[in-house]
N, C-alpha and C positions, 0 to 999 in steps of 0.2 A: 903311288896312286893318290891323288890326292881327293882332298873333302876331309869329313869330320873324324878327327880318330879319339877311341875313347883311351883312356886313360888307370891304369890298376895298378894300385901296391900293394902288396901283401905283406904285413909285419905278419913274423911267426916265431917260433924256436924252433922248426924244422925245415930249414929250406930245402934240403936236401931232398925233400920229398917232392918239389913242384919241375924241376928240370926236363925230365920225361913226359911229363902232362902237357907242358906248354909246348912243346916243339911237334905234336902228335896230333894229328886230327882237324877238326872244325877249328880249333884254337891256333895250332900250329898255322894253319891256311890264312886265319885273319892277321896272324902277326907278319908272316911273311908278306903280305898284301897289302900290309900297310894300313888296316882299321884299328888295330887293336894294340897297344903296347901296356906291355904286362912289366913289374920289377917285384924281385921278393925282394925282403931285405929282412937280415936275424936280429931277432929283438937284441939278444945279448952285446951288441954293437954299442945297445945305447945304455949300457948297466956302467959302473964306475967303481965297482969291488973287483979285486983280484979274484973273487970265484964266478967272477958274473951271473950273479944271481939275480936272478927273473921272478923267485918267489918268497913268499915267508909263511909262518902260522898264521892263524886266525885270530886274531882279538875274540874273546869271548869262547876262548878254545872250541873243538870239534874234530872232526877228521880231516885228513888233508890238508894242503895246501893252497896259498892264494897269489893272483898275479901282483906284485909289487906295483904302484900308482909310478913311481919316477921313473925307470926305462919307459913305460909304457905309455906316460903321454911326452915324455922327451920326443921317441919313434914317430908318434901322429904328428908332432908339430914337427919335424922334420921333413917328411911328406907332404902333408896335409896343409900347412903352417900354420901360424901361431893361436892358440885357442884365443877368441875372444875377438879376432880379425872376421869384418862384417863376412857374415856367411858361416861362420865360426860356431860351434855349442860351446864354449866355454863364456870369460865375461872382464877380463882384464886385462886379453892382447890385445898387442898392437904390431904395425909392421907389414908386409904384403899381404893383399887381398888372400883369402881364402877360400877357393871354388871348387876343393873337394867335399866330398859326402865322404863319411867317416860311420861304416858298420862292422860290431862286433858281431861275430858268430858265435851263437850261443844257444843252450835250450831254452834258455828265457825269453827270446827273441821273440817278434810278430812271423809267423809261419809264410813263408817264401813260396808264392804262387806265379803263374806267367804275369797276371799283370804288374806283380811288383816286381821281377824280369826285364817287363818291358819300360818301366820307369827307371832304373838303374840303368839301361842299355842306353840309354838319351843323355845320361849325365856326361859330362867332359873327360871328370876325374873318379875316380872310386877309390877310396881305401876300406881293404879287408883285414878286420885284426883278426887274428886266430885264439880265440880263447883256449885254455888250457888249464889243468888242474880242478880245484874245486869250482873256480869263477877267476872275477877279476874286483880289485880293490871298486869298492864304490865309486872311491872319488874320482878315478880314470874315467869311470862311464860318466860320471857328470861334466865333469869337464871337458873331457875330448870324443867323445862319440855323439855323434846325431842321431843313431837308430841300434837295433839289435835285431838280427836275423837268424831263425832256425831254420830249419829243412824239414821238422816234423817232432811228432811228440815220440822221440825216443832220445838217449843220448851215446854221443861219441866222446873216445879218448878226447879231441880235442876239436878245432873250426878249420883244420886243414883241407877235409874230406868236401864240407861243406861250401868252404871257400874256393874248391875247384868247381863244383857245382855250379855255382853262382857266375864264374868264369865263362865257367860252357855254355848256361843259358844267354849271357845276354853277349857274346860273343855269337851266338848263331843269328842275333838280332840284328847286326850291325849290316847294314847297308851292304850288300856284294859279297858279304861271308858264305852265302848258299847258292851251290850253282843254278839251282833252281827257284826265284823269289819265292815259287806258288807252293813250297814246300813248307816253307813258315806261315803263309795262311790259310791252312788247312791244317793244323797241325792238331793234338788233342788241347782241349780248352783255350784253345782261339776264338772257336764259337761256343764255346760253356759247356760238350762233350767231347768226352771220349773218342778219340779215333776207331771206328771198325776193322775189321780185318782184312789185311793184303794178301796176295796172291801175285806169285811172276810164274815166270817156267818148271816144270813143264807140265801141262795142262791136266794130267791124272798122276796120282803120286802115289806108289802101294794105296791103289783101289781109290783114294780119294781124289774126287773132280773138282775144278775151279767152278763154280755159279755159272752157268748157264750165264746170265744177264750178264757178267764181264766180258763175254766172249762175243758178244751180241754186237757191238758196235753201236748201241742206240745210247749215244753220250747224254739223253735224259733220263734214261731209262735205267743206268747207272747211276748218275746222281742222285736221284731217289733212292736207291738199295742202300748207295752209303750214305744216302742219311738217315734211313729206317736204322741199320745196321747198327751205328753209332749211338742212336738214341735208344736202343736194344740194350745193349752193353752199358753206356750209363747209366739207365734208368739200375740195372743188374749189378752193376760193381760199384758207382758213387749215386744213388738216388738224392744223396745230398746237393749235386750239380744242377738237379731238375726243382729244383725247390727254394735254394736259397738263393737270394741276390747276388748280384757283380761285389765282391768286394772292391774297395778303393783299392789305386794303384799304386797311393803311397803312404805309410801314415807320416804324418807332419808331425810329429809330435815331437 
Protein backbone atom coordinates (compact mmCIF):
# COMPACT_ATOMS: atom_id res chain seq x y z
CA UNK A 1 0.00 0.00 0.00
CA UNK A 2 1.66 2.79 -0.47
CA UNK A 3 1.73 6.52 1.10
CA UNK A 4 3.09 7.63 4.33
CA UNK A 5 4.11 4.94 6.91
CA UNK A 6 4.95 5.84 10.26
CA UNK A 7 7.81 4.53 11.91
CA UNK A 8 8.43 2.82 15.94
CA UNK A 9 11.21 1.46 17.87
CA UNK A 10 10.89 0.40 21.00
CA UNK A 11 14.12 -0.05 23.20
CA UNK A 12 13.05 -2.14 26.35
CA UNK A 13 14.50 -4.91 28.68
CA UNK A 14 11.36 -6.90 27.98
CA UNK A 15 10.82 -7.71 24.37
CA UNK A 16 9.24 -10.64 25.00
CA UNK A 17 6.37 -8.80 26.04
CA UNK A 18 5.58 -6.85 22.69
CA UNK A 19 5.21 -10.07 20.13
CA UNK A 20 1.53 -10.78 20.81
CA UNK A 21 0.39 -7.25 20.88
CA UNK A 22 1.82 -6.28 17.71
CA UNK A 23 0.55 -9.05 15.42
CA UNK A 24 -3.13 -8.66 17.14
CA UNK A 25 -5.73 -6.29 16.48
CA UNK A 26 -5.88 -2.38 15.18
CA UNK A 27 -1.95 -2.75 15.32
CA UNK A 28 -1.62 -5.97 13.75
CA UNK A 29 -4.11 -4.74 10.71
CA UNK A 30 -1.82 -1.39 10.17
CA UNK A 31 1.32 -3.37 10.11
CA UNK A 32 0.00 -5.90 7.79
CA UNK A 33 -1.30 -3.05 5.44
CA UNK A 34 1.53 -1.52 5.36
CA UNK A 35 1.07 2.02 7.59
CA UNK A 36 2.75 1.26 10.33
CA UNK A 37 6.22 -0.65 11.05
CA UNK A 38 6.92 -1.41 14.50
CA UNK A 39 10.74 -2.93 15.72
CA UNK A 40 11.51 -3.78 19.44
CA UNK A 41 14.93 -4.09 20.22
CA UNK A 42 16.55 -5.13 23.93
CA UNK A 43 18.39 -2.77 25.55
CA UNK A 44 20.88 -5.26 26.95
CA UNK A 45 22.24 -5.48 23.09
CA UNK A 46 23.78 -2.47 23.72
CA UNK A 47 25.46 -2.97 27.32
CA UNK A 48 29.33 -4.15 26.98
CA UNK A 49 29.73 -6.27 30.57
CA UNK A 50 29.55 -9.87 30.66
CA UNK A 51 26.35 -9.43 33.10
CA UNK A 52 24.68 -6.97 30.82
CA UNK A 53 23.86 -4.77 33.09
CA UNK A 54 21.22 -2.08 32.31
CA UNK A 55 21.29 -0.74 35.84
CA UNK A 56 23.28 0.57 39.00
CA UNK A 57 22.77 2.28 42.55
CA UNK A 58 22.11 5.73 42.99
CA UNK A 59 24.59 8.47 43.60
CA UNK A 60 23.38 10.00 46.71
CA UNK A 61 21.98 6.47 47.88
CA UNK A 62 18.09 5.65 48.30
CA UNK A 63 16.17 2.66 47.13
CA UNK A 64 16.46 1.01 44.06
CA UNK A 65 17.74 1.10 41.31
CA UNK A 66 18.82 3.32 38.12
CA UNK A 67 18.89 3.09 34.26
CA UNK A 68 22.74 3.07 33.41
CA UNK A 69 23.34 6.49 30.66
CA UNK A 70 25.72 4.23 28.30
CA UNK A 71 23.48 1.28 26.84
CA UNK A 72 20.84 3.64 26.85
CA UNK A 73 21.91 6.45 24.75
CA UNK A 74 24.20 3.90 22.71
CA UNK A 75 20.22 2.18 21.97
CA UNK A 76 18.82 5.82 20.81
CA UNK A 77 21.54 6.76 18.82
CA UNK A 78 21.49 3.56 17.08
CA UNK A 79 17.77 3.99 16.14
CA UNK A 80 17.34 7.48 16.43
CA UNK A 81 20.96 8.53 15.29
CA UNK A 82 23.43 10.42 16.60
CA UNK A 83 22.49 12.91 19.39
CA UNK A 84 23.41 16.19 18.44
CA UNK A 85 22.59 15.62 14.45
CA UNK A 86 20.04 18.59 13.41
CA UNK A 87 16.78 17.57 14.70
CA UNK A 88 18.70 15.85 17.43
CA UNK A 89 18.31 16.70 21.77
CA UNK A 90 21.72 16.29 22.42
CA UNK A 91 24.70 18.95 21.18
CA UNK A 92 27.84 17.30 19.85
CA UNK A 93 26.78 14.81 17.06
CA UNK A 94 27.38 14.60 14.07
CA UNK A 95 26.75 12.23 11.04
CA UNK A 96 23.03 11.37 9.41
CA UNK A 97 20.32 13.50 9.70
CA UNK A 98 18.13 12.76 12.67
CA UNK A 99 14.24 12.60 12.07
CA UNK A 100 13.15 10.69 14.86
CA UNK A 101 11.32 11.99 17.98
CA UNK A 102 12.81 10.17 20.88
CA UNK A 103 10.07 9.71 24.14
CA UNK A 104 10.66 8.30 27.34
CA UNK A 105 7.77 6.71 29.21
CA UNK A 106 7.67 7.71 32.55
CA UNK A 107 5.46 9.19 35.44
CA UNK A 108 7.38 12.25 35.18
CA UNK A 109 6.30 12.61 31.82
CA UNK A 110 3.50 15.47 30.21
CA UNK A 111 0.30 13.27 30.46
CA UNK A 112 -0.55 11.71 27.04
CA UNK A 113 -4.08 12.97 25.60
CA UNK A 114 -5.56 12.51 21.85
CA UNK A 115 -4.24 15.52 20.70
CA UNK A 116 -0.77 14.61 21.67
CA UNK A 117 -1.83 11.10 19.77
CA UNK A 118 -2.54 12.87 17.00
CA UNK A 119 0.81 14.72 16.94
CA UNK A 120 2.90 11.61 17.33
CA UNK A 121 0.62 9.80 14.70
CA UNK A 122 2.06 12.45 11.83
CA UNK A 123 5.69 11.93 12.85
CA UNK A 124 7.75 9.77 10.23
CA UNK A 125 9.76 7.99 13.06
CA UNK A 126 8.95 7.50 16.78
CA UNK A 127 11.20 6.06 19.25
CA UNK A 128 9.74 4.64 22.65
CA UNK A 129 12.23 4.03 25.59
CA UNK A 130 10.68 1.98 28.16
CA UNK A 131 11.74 3.18 31.60
CA UNK A 132 12.29 0.87 34.27
CA UNK A 133 13.49 0.68 37.76
CA UNK A 134 13.52 3.76 39.92
CA UNK A 135 14.13 6.17 36.68
CA UNK A 136 16.69 6.79 34.27
CA UNK A 137 20.33 8.49 34.70
CA UNK A 138 19.88 12.09 34.15
CA UNK A 139 22.14 12.57 31.58
CA UNK A 140 20.42 10.02 29.06
CA UNK A 141 17.31 12.34 29.33
CA UNK A 142 19.50 15.17 28.47
CA UNK A 143 21.21 14.05 25.97
CA UNK A 144 19.10 11.65 24.01
CA UNK A 145 15.43 12.27 24.61
CA UNK A 146 13.20 15.03 23.18
CA UNK A 147 10.09 14.47 25.42
CA UNK A 148 8.70 12.21 28.44
CA UNK A 149 5.33 10.80 28.24
CA UNK A 150 2.84 9.30 31.11
CA UNK A 151 -0.38 7.83 30.70
CA UNK A 152 -1.67 9.34 34.06
CA UNK A 153 -0.84 10.11 37.66
CA UNK A 154 -0.35 6.70 38.87
CA UNK A 155 2.67 4.40 38.46
CA UNK A 156 3.78 1.07 36.59
CA UNK A 157 6.45 -1.66 36.91
CA UNK A 158 7.86 -0.07 33.88
CA UNK A 159 6.96 2.05 30.12
CA UNK A 160 6.09 -1.20 28.40
CA UNK A 161 2.29 -1.08 29.27
CA UNK A 162 2.42 2.50 28.25
CA UNK A 163 4.38 2.21 25.19
CA UNK A 164 1.79 -0.17 23.74
CA UNK A 165 -0.71 2.31 24.42
CA UNK A 166 0.88 5.00 22.75
CA UNK A 167 1.21 2.17 19.69
CA UNK A 168 -2.43 1.58 19.72
CA UNK A 169 -3.53 5.07 19.72
CA UNK A 170 -1.71 6.62 17.00
CA UNK A 171 -1.72 3.45 14.92
CA UNK A 172 -5.57 3.78 14.85
CA UNK A 173 -4.82 7.37 13.49
CA UNK A 174 -2.91 6.32 10.55
CA UNK A 175 -4.74 6.93 7.31
CA UNK A 176 -6.82 3.44 6.25
CA UNK A 177 -6.08 1.66 9.72
CA UNK A 178 -10.11 1.94 10.39
CA UNK A 179 -12.46 0.37 8.39
CA UNK A 180 -14.59 3.07 8.99
CA UNK A 181 -12.70 6.91 8.73
CA UNK A 182 -16.07 8.27 10.54
CA UNK A 183 -15.03 6.05 13.53
CA UNK A 184 -12.03 8.16 14.38
CA UNK A 185 -14.01 11.43 14.27
CA UNK A 186 -16.49 10.91 16.45
CA UNK A 187 -14.71 9.27 18.89
CA UNK A 188 -14.53 10.43 22.67
CA UNK A 189 -12.48 13.83 22.81
CA UNK A 190 -12.24 14.36 19.39
CA UNK A 191 -14.76 17.10 20.03
CA UNK A 192 -13.64 17.66 23.88
CA UNK A 193 -16.49 14.98 25.26
CA UNK A 194 -17.05 11.92 26.09
CA UNK A 195 -18.73 9.45 23.94
CA UNK A 196 -22.47 8.48 24.90
CA UNK A 197 -23.94 5.34 25.03
CA UNK A 198 -24.21 2.57 22.19
CA UNK A 199 -26.74 0.22 21.59
CA UNK A 200 -26.95 -2.70 18.60
CA UNK A 201 -29.11 -5.86 18.82
CA UNK A 202 -31.50 -6.79 20.21
CA UNK A 203 -33.89 -4.18 20.70
CA UNK A 204 -35.24 -5.20 24.51
CA UNK A 205 -32.61 -7.04 26.56
CA UNK A 206 -34.00 -8.62 30.08
CA UNK A 207 -36.60 -5.84 30.18
CA UNK A 208 -34.27 -3.01 29.09
CA UNK A 209 -35.23 -1.06 25.60
CA UNK A 210 -32.93 0.72 23.21
CA UNK A 211 -34.33 4.90 23.12
CA UNK A 212 -36.96 5.20 21.37
CA UNK A 213 -35.30 8.02 19.18
CA UNK A 214 -32.53 5.38 17.74
CA UNK A 215 -35.16 3.48 16.41
CA UNK A 216 -36.80 6.39 14.82
CA UNK A 217 -34.78 6.78 11.81
CA UNK A 218 -35.02 10.75 12.13
CA UNK A 219 -30.92 11.02 11.53
CA UNK A 220 -31.35 14.59 13.30
CA UNK A 221 -33.23 13.70 15.80
CA UNK A 222 -30.38 11.25 16.76
CA UNK A 223 -27.71 13.51 16.30
CA UNK A 224 -29.10 15.69 18.94
CA UNK A 225 -29.62 12.75 21.56
CA UNK A 226 -26.06 11.99 21.14
CA UNK A 227 -24.95 14.98 21.66
CA UNK A 228 -27.11 15.83 24.65
CA UNK A 229 -26.02 12.26 25.76
CA UNK A 230 -22.33 13.06 25.64
CA UNK A 231 -22.48 16.18 27.09
CA UNK A 232 -24.45 14.43 29.99
CA UNK A 233 -21.85 12.18 30.79
CA UNK A 234 -19.02 14.56 30.51
CA UNK A 235 -20.36 17.36 32.23
CA UNK A 236 -21.00 13.82 35.03
CA UNK A 237 -17.58 12.06 34.78
CA UNK A 238 -14.84 14.85 33.39
CA UNK A 239 -16.51 18.35 34.07
CA UNK A 240 -13.10 19.15 33.74
CA UNK A 241 -13.50 18.82 29.68
CA UNK A 242 -16.36 21.48 29.80
CA UNK A 243 -14.25 24.07 31.48
CA UNK A 244 -10.80 24.00 30.50
CA UNK A 245 -9.04 24.76 27.38
CA UNK A 246 -7.65 22.49 24.23
CA UNK A 247 -4.50 21.66 25.57
CA UNK A 248 -1.42 21.95 22.89
CA UNK A 249 -0.74 19.10 20.83
CA UNK A 250 2.71 19.13 21.45
CA UNK A 251 4.95 20.28 24.01
CA UNK A 252 8.23 21.55 22.35
CA UNK A 253 10.10 21.72 24.96
Amino acid sequence: MAGRVLRIDVITIFPGLFPAFLDESIVGIARRNGLLEVAVHDLRAWTTDRHRSVDDAPYGGGAGMVMKPEPLVAAIEAVAGPIGAPGGAGEAGEGRRRTARVELMTPQGRRLDQAGLEALAGLPHLVLVCGRYEGVDQRAIDLAVDGELSLGDYVLSGGEIPAMAVIEGVARLQPGAMGNPESARIESFQTGLLEGPHYTRPAEFRGRKVPEVLLSGDHAAIARWRAERAREITRERRPDLLVKPSQSKEDES
